[in-house]
C-alpha positions as CSV (number, residue, x, y, z in Angstrom):
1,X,-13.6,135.1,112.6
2,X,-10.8,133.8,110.7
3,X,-7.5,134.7,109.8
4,X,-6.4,136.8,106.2
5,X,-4.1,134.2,105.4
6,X,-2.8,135.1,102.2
7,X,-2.9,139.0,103.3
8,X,-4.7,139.7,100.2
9,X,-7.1,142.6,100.6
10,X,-9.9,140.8,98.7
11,X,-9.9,138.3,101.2
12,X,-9.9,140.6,104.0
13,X,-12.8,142.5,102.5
14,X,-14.7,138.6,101.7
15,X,-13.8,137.7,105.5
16,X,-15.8,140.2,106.3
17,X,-18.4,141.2,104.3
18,X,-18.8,137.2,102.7
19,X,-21.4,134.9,103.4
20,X,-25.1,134.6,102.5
21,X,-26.5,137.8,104.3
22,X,-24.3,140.5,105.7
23,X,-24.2,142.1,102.2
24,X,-27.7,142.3,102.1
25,X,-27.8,143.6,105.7
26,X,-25.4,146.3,104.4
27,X,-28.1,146.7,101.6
28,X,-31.3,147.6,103.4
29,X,-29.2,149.7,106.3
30,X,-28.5,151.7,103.4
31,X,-32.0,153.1,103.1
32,X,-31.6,154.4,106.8
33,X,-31.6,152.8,110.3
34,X,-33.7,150.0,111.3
35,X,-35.2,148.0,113.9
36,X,-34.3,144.2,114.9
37,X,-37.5,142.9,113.6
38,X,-37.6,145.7,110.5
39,X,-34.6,143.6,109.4
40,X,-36.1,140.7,109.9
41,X,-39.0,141.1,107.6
42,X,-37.1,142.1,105.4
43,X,-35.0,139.0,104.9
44,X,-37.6,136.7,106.3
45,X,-35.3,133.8,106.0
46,X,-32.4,134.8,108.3
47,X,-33.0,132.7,111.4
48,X,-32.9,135.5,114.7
49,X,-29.6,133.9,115.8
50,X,-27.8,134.3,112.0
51,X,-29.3,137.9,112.1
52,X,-27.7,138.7,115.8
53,X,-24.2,137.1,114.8
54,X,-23.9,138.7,111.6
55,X,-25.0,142.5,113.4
56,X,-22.8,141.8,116.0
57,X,-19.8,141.2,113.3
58,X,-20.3,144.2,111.3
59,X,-20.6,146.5,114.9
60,X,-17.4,144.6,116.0
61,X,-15.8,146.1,112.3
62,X,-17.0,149.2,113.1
63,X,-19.5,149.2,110.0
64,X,-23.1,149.0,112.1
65,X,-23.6,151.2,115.1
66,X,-26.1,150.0,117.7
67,X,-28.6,152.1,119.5
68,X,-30.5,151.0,122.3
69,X,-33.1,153.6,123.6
70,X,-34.1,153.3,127.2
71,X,-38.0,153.2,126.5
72,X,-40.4,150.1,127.7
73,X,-40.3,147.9,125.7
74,X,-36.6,148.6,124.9
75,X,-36.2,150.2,121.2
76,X,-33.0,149.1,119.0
77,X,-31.8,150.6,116.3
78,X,-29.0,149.3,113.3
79,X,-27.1,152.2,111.1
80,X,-24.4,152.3,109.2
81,X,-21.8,154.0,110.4
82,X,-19.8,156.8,108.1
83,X,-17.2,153.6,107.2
84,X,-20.4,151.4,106.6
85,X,-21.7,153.9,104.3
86,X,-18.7,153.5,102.5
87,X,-19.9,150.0,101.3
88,X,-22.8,151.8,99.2
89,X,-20.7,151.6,95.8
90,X,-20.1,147.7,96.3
91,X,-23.8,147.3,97.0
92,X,-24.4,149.6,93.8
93,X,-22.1,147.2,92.0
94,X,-23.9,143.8,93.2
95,X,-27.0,145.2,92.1
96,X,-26.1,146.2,88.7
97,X,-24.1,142.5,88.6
98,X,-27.2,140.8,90.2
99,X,-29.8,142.5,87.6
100,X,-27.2,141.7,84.5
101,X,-27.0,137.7,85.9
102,X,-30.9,137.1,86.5
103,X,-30.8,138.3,82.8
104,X,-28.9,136.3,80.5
105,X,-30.8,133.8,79.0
């Protein structure tokens, strides 16, 4: 990941959490945990490999917690962690934002 260069915590928060899908990630974790392939029907246009880099990047921040269960065939579950679940309110605000945008005429 990149560097906050101007140290601004706007831009630490977009190095983040920016991009096309991590938000939305963040947004359907909120409902509970889920599954690899869960996620992936719910954003069916995230390639696998965008999916597994952007997981891996919110685990790393400490905002997804993994699970692996030891069954056959291996079970994986994503959930926020209590700091993820922290992000609600921002989600809460893009949706309001989002709803208020697809409006205007």
């Amino acid at each position: 990941m990149e560097k906050n260069v101007s140290g601004c915590s706007v831009e630490e928060a977009m190095r983040l959490l920016g991009g096309r899908w991590r938000m939305l990630l963040v947004s359907y974790l909120l409902d509970g945990p889920k599954r690899f392939n869960d996620l992936r029907r719910d954003m069916p246009n995230i390639s696998q490999r965008m999916l597994t880099l952007d997981l891996r990047a919110l685990e790393e921040a400490g905002l997804v917690s993994r699970t692996v269960y030891p069954e056959v065939p291996v079970k994986v579950e994503y959930r926020l962690t209590e700091d993820g679940q922290r992000l609600k309110k921002v989600v809460e605000v893009l949706k309001e934002f989002g709803m208020w945008f697809k409006a205007r005429p």
